[in-house]
N, C-alpha and C positions, 0 to 999 in steps of 0.2 A: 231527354236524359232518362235514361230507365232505372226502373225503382229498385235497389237491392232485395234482394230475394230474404226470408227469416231467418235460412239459413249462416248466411254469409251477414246479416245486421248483429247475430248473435256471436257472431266471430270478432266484428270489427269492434262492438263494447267490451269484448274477452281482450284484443289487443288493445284498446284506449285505457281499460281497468289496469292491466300488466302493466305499462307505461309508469300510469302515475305510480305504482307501489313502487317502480326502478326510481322515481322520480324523489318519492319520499325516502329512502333509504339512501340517495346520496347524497340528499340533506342532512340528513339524521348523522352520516358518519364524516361528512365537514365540519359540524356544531360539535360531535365528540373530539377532533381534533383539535379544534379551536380551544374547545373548554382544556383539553390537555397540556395547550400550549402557553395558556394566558387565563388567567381569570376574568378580564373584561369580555363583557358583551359582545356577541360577535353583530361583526360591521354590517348596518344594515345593504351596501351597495357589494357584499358579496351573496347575500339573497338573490338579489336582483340580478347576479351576475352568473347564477348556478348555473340556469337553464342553457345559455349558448356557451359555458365552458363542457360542458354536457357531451360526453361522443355518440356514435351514431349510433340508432337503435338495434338492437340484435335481429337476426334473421330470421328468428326460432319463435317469434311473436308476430303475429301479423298488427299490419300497422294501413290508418287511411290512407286514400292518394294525397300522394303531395307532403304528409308530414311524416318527420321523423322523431324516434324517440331514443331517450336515455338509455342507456345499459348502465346498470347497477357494479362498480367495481366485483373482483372473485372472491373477496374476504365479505363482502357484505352477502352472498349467496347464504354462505356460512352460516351466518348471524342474522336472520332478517331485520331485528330493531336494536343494530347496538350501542345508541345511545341510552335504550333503558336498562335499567336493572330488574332481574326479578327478585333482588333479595334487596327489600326499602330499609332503610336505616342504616346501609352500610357504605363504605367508600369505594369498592370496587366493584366489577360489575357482576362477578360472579363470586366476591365475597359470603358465605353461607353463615359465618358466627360474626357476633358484635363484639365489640371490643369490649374491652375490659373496662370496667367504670363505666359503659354505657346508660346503664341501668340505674346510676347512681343521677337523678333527677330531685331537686328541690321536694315536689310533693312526696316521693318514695320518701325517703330521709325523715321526712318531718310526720309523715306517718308511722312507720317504726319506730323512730324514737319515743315518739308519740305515746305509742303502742308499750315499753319499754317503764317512760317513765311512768305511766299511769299506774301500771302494774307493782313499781315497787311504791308507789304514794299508797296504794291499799293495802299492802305488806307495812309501811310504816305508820297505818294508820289504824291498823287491829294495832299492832305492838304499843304504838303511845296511847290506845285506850286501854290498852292492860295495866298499864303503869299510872296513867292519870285516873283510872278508875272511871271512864265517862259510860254513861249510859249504865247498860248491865248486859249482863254478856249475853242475852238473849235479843237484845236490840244490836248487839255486836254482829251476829250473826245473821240473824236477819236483812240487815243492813247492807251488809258484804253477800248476800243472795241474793236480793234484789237490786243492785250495782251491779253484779253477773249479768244477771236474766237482762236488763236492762243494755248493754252493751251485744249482748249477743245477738237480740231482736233488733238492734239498730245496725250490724253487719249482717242480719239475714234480709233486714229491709233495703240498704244500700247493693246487695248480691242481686236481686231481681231489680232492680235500680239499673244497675252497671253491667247486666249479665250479657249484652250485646257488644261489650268491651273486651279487646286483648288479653291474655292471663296475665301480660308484664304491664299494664293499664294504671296509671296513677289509682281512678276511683276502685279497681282490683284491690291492688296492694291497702289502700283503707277499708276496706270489707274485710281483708284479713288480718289486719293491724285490730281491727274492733273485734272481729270474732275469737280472735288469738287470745287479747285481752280481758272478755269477758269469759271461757274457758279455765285462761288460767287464774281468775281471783275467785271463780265457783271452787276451783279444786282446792285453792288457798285457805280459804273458808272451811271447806271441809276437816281439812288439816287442822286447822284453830277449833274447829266443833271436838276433832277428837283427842287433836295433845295437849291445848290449852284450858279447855273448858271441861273436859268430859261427857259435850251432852251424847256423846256416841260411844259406845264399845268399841273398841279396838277393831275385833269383827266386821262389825258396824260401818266403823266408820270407811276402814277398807276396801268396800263393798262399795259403799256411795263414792270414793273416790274412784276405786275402778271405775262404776257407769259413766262419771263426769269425763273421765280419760277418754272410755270408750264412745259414747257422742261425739266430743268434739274432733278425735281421729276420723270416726267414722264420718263427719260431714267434711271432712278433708280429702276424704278419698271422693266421695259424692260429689264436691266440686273440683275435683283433681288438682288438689293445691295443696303442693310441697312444700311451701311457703308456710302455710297455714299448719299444716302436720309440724313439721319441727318448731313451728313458734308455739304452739302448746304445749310439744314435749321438754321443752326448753323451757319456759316458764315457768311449768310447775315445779320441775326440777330444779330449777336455780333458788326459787322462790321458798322451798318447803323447807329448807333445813332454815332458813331466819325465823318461822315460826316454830319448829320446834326446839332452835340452838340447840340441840345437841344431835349427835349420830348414833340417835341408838334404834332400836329395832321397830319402833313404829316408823322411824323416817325410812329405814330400808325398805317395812314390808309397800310403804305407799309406792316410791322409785321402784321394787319391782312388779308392782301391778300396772302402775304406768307402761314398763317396758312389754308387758304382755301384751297391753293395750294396743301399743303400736305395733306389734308382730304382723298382725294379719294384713294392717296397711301396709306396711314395709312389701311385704310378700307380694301381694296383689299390683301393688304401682310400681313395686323394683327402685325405692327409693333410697339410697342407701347414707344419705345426711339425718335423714330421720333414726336408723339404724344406730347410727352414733350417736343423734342428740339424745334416745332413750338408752343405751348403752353405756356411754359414759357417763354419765352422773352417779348411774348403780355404783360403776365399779370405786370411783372415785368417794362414794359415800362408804364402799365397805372395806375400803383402806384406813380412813379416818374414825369406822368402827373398831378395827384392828388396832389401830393406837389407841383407842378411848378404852375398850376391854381389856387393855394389858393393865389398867390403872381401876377401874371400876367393871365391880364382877355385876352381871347382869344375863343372869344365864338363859336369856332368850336370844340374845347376841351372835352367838358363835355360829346358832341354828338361822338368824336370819343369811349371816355370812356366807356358809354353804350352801342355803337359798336358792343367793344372788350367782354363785359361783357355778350352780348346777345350770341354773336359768338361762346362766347366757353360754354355755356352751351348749344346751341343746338350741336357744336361739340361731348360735352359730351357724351351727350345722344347718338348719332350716332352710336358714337366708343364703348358706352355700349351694343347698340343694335344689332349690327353688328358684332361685334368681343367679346366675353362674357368672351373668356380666359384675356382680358385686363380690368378687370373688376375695378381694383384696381387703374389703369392707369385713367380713365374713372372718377371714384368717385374725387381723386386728381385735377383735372381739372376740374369739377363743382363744388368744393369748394372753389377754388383759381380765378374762371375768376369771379366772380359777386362782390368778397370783394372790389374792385378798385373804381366801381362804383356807392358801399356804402360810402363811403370814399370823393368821387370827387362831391354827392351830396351838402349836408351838407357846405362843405371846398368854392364851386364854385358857389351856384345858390342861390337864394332866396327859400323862402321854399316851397311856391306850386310847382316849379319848380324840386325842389328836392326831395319833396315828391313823384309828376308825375312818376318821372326815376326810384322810389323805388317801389309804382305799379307797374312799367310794368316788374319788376325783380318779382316781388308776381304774376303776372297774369303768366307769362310765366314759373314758376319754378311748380307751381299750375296744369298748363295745361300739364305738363310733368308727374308730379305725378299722376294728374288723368289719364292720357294715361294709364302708366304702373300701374296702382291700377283696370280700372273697364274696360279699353278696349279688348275683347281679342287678339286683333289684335296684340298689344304691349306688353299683360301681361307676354305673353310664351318670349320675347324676351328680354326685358330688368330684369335684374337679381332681387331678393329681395333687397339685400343692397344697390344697384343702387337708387332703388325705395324709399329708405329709407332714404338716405343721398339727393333724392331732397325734399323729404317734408321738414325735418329740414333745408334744406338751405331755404324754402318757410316760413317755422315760422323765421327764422331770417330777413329774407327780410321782413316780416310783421311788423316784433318788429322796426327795421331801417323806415319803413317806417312810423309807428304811430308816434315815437320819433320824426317828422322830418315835419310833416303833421302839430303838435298841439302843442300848449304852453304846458310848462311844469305844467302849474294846471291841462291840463287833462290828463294828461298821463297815472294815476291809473285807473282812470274811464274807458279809451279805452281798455285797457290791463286786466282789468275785466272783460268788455265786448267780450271781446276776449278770454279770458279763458273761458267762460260760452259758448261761441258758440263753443269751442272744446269740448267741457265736452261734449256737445250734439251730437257733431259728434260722438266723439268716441264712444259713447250707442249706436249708428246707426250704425258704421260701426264692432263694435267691435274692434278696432285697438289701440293694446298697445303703438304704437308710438303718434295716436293723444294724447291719455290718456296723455302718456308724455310729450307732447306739451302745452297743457292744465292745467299741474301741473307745469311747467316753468312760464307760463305767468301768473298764478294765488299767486304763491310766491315772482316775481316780483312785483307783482300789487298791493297783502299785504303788504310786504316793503314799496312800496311807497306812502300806503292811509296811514300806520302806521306811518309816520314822517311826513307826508302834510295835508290829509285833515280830519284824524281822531287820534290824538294826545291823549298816554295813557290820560295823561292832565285834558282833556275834557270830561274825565268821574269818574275823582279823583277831582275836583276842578271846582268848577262854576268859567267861566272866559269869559261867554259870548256866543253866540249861536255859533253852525255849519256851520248850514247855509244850503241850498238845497243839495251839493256835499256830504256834510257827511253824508246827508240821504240816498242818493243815492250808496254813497259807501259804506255804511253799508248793504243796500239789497241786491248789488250786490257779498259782500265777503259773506252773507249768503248762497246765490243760490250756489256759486261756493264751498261753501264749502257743501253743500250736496249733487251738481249735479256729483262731482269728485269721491266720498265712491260708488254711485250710478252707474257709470260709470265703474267704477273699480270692482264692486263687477259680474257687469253681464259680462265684458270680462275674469274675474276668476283670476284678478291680487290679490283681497282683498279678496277673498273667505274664508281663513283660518284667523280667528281669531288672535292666537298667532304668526306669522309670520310678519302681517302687522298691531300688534296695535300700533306703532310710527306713523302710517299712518290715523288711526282711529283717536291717540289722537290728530295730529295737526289737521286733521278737525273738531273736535269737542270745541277745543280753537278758533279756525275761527269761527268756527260758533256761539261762546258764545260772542266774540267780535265783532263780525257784526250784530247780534241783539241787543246787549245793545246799540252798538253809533249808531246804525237806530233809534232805541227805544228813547235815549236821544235827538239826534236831532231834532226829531221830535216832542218830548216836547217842548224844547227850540224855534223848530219853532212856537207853538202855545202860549208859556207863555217865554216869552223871559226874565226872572226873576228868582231871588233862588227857587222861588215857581215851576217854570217850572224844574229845576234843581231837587229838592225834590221827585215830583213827577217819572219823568224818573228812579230814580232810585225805586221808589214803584213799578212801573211797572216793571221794569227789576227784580226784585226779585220774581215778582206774576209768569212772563210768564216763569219762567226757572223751579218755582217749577209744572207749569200747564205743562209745558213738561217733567219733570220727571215722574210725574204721570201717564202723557200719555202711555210713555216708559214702566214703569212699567205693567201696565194695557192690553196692549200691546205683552208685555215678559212672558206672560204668560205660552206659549209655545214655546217659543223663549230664549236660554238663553243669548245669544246678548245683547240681549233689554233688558230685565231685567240687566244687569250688568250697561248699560248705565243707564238706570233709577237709580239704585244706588249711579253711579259715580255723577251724575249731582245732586239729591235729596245732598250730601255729599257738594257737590258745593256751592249749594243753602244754605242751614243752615251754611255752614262757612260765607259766602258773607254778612247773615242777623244778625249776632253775632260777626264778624273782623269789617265791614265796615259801615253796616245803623245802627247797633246800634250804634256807636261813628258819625256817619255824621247825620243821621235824627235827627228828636230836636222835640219835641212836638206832637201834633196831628198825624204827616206822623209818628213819627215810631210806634204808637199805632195801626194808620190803617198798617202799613207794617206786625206785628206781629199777628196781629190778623187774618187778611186777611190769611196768608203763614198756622196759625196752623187749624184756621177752615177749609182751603184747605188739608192740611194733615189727620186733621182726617177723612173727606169725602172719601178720598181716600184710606184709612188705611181699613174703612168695606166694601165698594166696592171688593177691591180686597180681602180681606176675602172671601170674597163671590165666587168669579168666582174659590180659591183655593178650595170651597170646590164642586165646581163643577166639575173640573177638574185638575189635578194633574198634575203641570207642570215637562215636562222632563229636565233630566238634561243636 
C-alpha cells in the first residue's frame, strides 16, 4: 500500500477537521431544540443516535476512503455555534440588554442601602450631639473626618481588591457604596464645621466643601463609575439641608459649588443622571429659598437665588453643547434653574430690584440664543430644540420681567410693544418660533387693553373720554394686528388661505377693534362731549367702508382681497343699520348715510371699470 504523499495527508486532516466541526454543530443545534422544546435533559440514547441520523457528507470537503461524513443543516452555516450566546446573562441568544431588575441582587441592595443608612446615622449623629451636648464640637468634627477618611481608604482598599471585577460586580457596587459614603459624611462635616459650629468662614468653608465635591467626582470619573458620581452628588445634597435646617444662602452657595463640581464629569463621561442629581437639589433648594425669603429678609438670599438660576442655564447650555446625546437632559435644566429666580423676585426685592434680576435672566437666556441662532461657532453645536426652548425661556423671562418692572396700567401697552417688535423680528428672521412668540404676547396684550384700558363699554356708550393709553392702545393692537398676517404670510405659516382663516379672522377682529377705539379716543380726545362721541362713530363707519373699497379695488386680481373686501363692505352696512341708525340721532346719522352711499356708489363704477379692463382670476 503506498504512503500518502504531505500533500494530500494535509488535505485528508483538513477534511476529518471539517467533519467534526459539521459534526459539532448538529449537535449543538438538536440540544438547542431540545432545550426549546422541554426543559429536561436531553435523552442520552439521542447522542448515541446523532451520528447515523446524520446524512451524507458534502462534496465540497474531501473525506478518507470508505467514510463518510455529516453535513451541517443551512441554518447552522449561518450561525456556527447556536446554542451559545454571546451576550451571558440573558435569555435569548442575541438578546444585547438585561432586563429590568436584573441588577437588583441581594448583595447590590444591602450594599446601597448599607451605603444610605450609614450616611443618614452620621447626619443623626452630629445632630443629637448638638442637642445632647456630647463631646465638644471640636471632637465632633474631628470625629465625622476621620469616619470619612476611614470609609473612603476602605473603598480605595476594596477598588484594587475587586479591580479585576465587572463594573455591575457585587464587590464593585461595595467600593462604591463605601466610597460614596465616606465622601458624602466628609462633605457633611464640612457643612457642620461651617453652619453649625463656625470653625470655618463662610469662604472657607465653601472652598473645602468644593475640593471635597471635586475629589470624590473626580475619583468617579477615574474609575468611570456613574454609580459613584451620582451617590455623592446625591448625598450631600440630600444630606446638607438636615444640618443646616434651613434654606438660606449658605446651604445654596454649598449645592451650587457641588453642581460645578460635577460639570466637568458630567461633560467628559456624558452622564446625564449625574446632571440631575447636581441639578436638581440646586433648583429644588432655591424654591424653598423663595418661600423662606418672602417671610425672613436676608439679603444675601435673592443673590444666592440668581446664582443658582445663572448657573444652571449656563450649565445647560454646556451639557447641550458638549454632549448632544443629553440633549433632553440639558432642555430639563434650563427650564427648571431660572423659574426660582422668577419667583424669589417679585416675593423678596422691590421692583427695580426685581425687575434688574429679571433683565439679566432676558440678557443671558438672549445671548445664548443668539449664540446658537447666528454664530457658527455654536450653531453646529448646540441642537435646534436646544435652541428653541431658550428663546421661549427668554420670552418668558421678558413677560416676568415687564410684569415686574411697571404698574399694572402699563402692562398692555408694553406687551404690545413687545409683540410689534416680534412681529418685526420674525419678518426679518423668518422664524416660526419668534412668529409664536409674538402671537403670545400680542393675545396677552389684547386681553388686557380689552378689560383695562379699551372697555367693549367705550364704544357702545358714551361714558366719558379714554384718554391718551386707549389711543395708544388702539394703534398699537392695529399694527400688531397686521404686522402678525404680514409676518406669517412671508415665513409661509399663513400662505394657504383655507387652513389658516381662524388666523385671518382674529386679525381682522383686532384690527376692526383697534381702529375704532384709536378712532374714538381720539375723538373724545378733541371733543370730550356726545358730540365727540357721535362723531367717532361717523368716522369709524366712513374708514371701514374706505377700506373695503380699497380691498376691493385692490382684489382685483387677488382673490384674497377681494373676499376681505366683501367680508368687511358686509361689516360695514350691518354696523351702519344694527348700530348708527338706532345710536346717531339727527344731522350725524344723515351725514353717516349719506357719506357711506355716495362712497359706495363711487366705488361701484370705479371698479366697473378696472373689470372691464381686466378679468379678475379666480
Amino acid at each position: 500500500m503506498s504512503q500518502p504523499q504531505p500533500g494530500e495527508t494535509l488535505q485528508l486532516v483538513a477534511g476529518e477537521l471539517h467533519a467534526i466541526g459539521q459534526r459539532l454543530t448538529y449537535l449543538g443545534t438538536m440540544v438547542q431544540a431540545q432545550m426549546q422544546v422541554s426543559p429536561q435533559p436531553f435523552p442520552a440514547q439521542q447522542f448515541q443516535a446523532a451520528p447515523e441520523q446524520q446524512p451524507a457528507a458534502s462534496q465540497q470537503s474531501p473525506a478518507m476512503p470508505g467514510q463518510q461524513h455529516a453535513t451541517a443543516p443551512e441554518s447552522a452555516s449561518q450561525q456556527p455555534y447556536p446554542g451559545l450566546s454571546p451576550y451571558p446573562h440573558t435569555e435569548g441568544p442575541t438578546a444585547p440588554h438585561r432586563r429590568f431588575g436584573s441588577d437588583l441582587e441581594p448583595s447590590r441592595i444591602l450594599a446601597w442601602v448599607g451605603a444610605g443608612v450609614t450616611l443618614l446615622g452620621v447626619v443623626f449623629l452630629l445632630v443629637l450631639a448638638v442637642q445632647q451636648d456630647w463631646l465638644g464640637p471640636d471632637a465632633r468634627v474631628a470625629g465625622g473626618a476621620v469616619l470619612a477618611a476611614l470609609l473612603i481608604a476602605a473603598g480605595w482598599w476594596m477598588h484594587h481588591r475587586f479591580a479585576a471585577e465587572q463594573s455591575g460586580g457585587a464587590g464593585r457596587i461595595a467600593v462604591f457604596a463605601l466610597a460614596t459614603t465616606g465622601f458624602g459624611a466628609l462633605f457633611l462635616d464640612v457643612v457642620a464645621a461651617t453652619a453649625l459650629y463656625d470653625f470655618l468662614s463662610v469662604p472657607t468653608g465653601l472652598g473645602t466643601g468644593f475640593a471635597v465635591s471635586v475629589a470624590g467626582l473626580a475619583l468617579a470619573d477615574r474609575w468611570r463609575a456613574q454609580p459613584l458620581a451620582i451617590g455623592v452628588a446625591l448625598s450631600s445634597a440630600i444630606c446638607a439641608p438636615m444640618i443646616t435646617r434651613a434654606a438660606d444662602a449658605v446651604l445654596l452657595g454649598f449645592l451650587l459649588l457641588l453642581q460645578v463640581a460635577a460639570a466637568p464629569a458630567q461633560v467628559r463621561r456624558g452622564w446625564p443622571g449625574l446632571a440631575l442629581a447636581a441639578g436638581i437639589p440646586t433648583v429644588l433648594a432655591a424654591f424653598m429659598a423663595s418661600a423662606v425669603g418672602a417671610w425672613v429678609y436676608d439679603p444675601a438670599l435673592p443673590i444666592a437665588i440668581f446664582a443658582a438660576a445663572v448657573l444652571g442655564v449656563i450649565l445647560a447650555a454646556i451639557t447641550a453643547g458638549a454632549r448632544p446625546d443629553a440633549d433632553w437632559t440639558a432642555i430639563g435644566l434650563l427650564i427648571a434653574a431660572p423659574i426660582p429666580a422668577f419667583l424669589a423676585g417679585p416675593l423678596m426685592l422691590e421692583r427695580p430690584a426685581a425687575g434688574t434680576i429679571g433683565a439679566g435672566m432676558v440678557v443671558l437666556l438672549l445671548g445664548i440664543w443668539g449664540a446658537g441662532r447666528f454664530t457658527p461657532a455654536f450653531r453646529g453645536r448646540l441642537s435646534a430644540r436646544f435652541v428653541v426652548a431658550v428663546g421661549g425661556m427668554a420670552a418668558v423671562a421678558a413677560v416676568q420681567t415687564t410684569l415686574t418692572f411697571l404698574d399694572s396700567s402699563s402692562w398692555a401697552t408694553a406687551l404690545l410693544c413687545e409683540a410689534l417688535l416680534l412681529s418685526v423680528g420674525g419678518f426679518l428672521l423668518r422664524s416660526p418660533g419668534v412668529l409664536l412668540g409674538a402671537t403670545c404676547y400680542a393675545i396677552f396684550g389684547f386681553l388686557l387693553t380689552f378689560f383695562n384700558e379699551l372697555p367693549i363699554r367705550a364704544l357702545l356708550w358714551y361714558g366719558g373720554g379714554i384718554g391718551i393709553r386707549g389711543l395708544l392702545a388702539g394703534l398699537l393692537i392695529a399694527l400688531v394686528a397686521i404686522g402678525l398676517p404680514i409676518a406669517g404670510v412671508r415665513i409661509g405659516k399663513l400662505a394657504k388661505l383655507p387652513g389658516s382663516l381662524p388666523l385671518w379672522f382674529a386679525s381682522g377682529v383686532a384690527l376692526l377693534y383697534g381702529t375704532a377705539s384709536a378712532t374714538m379716543a381720539a375723538c373724545l380726545l378733541l371733543v370730550d362731549a356726545r358730540a365727540g362721541f357721535l362723531t367717532g362713530h361717523i368716522l369709524i363707519t366712513l374708514s371701514w367702508v374706505v377700506a373695503a373699497i380699497a380691498l376691493l379695488l385692490r382684489g382685483v386680481r387677488a382673490k384674497h382681497l377681494r373676499i376681505a373686501g366683501l367680508v368687511l363692505i358686509a361689516v360695514s352696512l350691518a354696523k351702519l343699520l344694527l348700530f348708527d341708525l338706532a345710536t346717531l340721532d339727527g344731522f350725524a346719522r344723515v351725514i353717516a348715510f349719506l357719506c357711506a352711499g355716495l362712497i359706495l356708489l363711487a366705488a361701484g363704477s370705479a371698479y366697473a371699470r378696472l373689470l372691464a379692463r381686466a378679468k379678475p382670476t379666480p
